[in-house]
C-alpha positions in Angstrom: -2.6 -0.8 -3.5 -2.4 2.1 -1.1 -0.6 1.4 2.4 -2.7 4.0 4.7 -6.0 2.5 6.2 -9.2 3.5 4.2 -12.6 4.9 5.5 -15.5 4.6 4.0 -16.7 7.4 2.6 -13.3 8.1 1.7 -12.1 10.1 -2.1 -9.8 11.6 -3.6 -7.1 8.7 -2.6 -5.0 7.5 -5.7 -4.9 3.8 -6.1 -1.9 2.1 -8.0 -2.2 -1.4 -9.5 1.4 -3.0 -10.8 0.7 -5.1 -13.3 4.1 -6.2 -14.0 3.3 -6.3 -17.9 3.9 -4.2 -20.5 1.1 -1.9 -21.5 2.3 0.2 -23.9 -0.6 -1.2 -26.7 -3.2 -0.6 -24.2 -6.1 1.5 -24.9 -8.0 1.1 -21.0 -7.0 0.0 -18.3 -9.3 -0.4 -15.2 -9.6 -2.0 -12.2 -12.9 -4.5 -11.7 -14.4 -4.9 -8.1 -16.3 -6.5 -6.2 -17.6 -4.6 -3.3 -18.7 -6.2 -0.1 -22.2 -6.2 -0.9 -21.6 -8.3 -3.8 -22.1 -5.8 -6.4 -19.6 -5.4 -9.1 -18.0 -1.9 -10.7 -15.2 -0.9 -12.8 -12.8 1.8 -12.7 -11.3 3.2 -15.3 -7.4 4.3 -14.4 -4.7 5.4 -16.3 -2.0 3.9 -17.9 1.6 5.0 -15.6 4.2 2.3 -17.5 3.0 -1.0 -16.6 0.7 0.6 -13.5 -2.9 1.1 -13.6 -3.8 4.0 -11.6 -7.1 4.9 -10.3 -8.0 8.2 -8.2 -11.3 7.0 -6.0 -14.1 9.0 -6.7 -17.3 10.0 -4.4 -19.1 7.2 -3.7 -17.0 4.4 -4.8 -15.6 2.8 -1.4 -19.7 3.7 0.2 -19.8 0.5 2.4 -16.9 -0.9 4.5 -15.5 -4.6 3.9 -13.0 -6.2 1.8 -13.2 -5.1 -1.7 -11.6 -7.3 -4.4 -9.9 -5.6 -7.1 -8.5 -7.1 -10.2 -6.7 -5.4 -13.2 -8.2 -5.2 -17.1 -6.2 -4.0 -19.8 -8.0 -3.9 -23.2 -5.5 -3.9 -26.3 -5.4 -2.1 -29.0 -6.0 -5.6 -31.0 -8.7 -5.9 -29.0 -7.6 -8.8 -26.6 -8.4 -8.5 -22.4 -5.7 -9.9 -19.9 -6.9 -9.7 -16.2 -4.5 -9.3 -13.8 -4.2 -10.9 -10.5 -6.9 -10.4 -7.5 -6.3 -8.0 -4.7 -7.8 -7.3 -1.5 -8.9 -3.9 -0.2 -10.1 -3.1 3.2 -12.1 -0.5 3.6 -13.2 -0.2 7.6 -15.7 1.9 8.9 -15.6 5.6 10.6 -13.6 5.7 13.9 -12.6 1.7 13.2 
């Protein structure tokens, strides 16, 4: 996950998930979360080695609060493995 401090609001900021596995018979990777509000979306990255990365689009981080983030790698066999959770903060304007 990124080190710099995230806004709402806030695109354009790439988003690297290490999943410590091999994905080299993966045909998507993502990243599921859970936004503060409850609500739960999924991302779909792109496979870097055995990292999942993810450039945030407008409107995906649209309320601040902790957003939880887990890997999903679909195989080619068509097996899921979810990786572990992560937290997110995302703070609001001027915060």
């Amino acid at each position: 996950m990124p080190v710099q401090k995230i806004y709402a609001g806030s695109y354009g900021i790439k988003l690297t998930a290490e999943t410590k596995s091999d994905l080299s018979n993966v045909v998507q990777g993502s990243l599921i979360v859970k936004k503060p509000d409850g609500s739960e979306v999924e991302w779909v990255g792109v496979i870097n080695g055995s990292i999942i990365e993810y450039v945030l689009q407008q409107g995906d981080i649209d309320i601040a609060g902790k957003y939880l983030i887990q890997t999903k790698a679909v195989f080619n066999d068509g097996s899921i493995i979810y990786g572990q959770t992560d937290i997110l903060p995302v703070y609001e304007k001027f915060e």
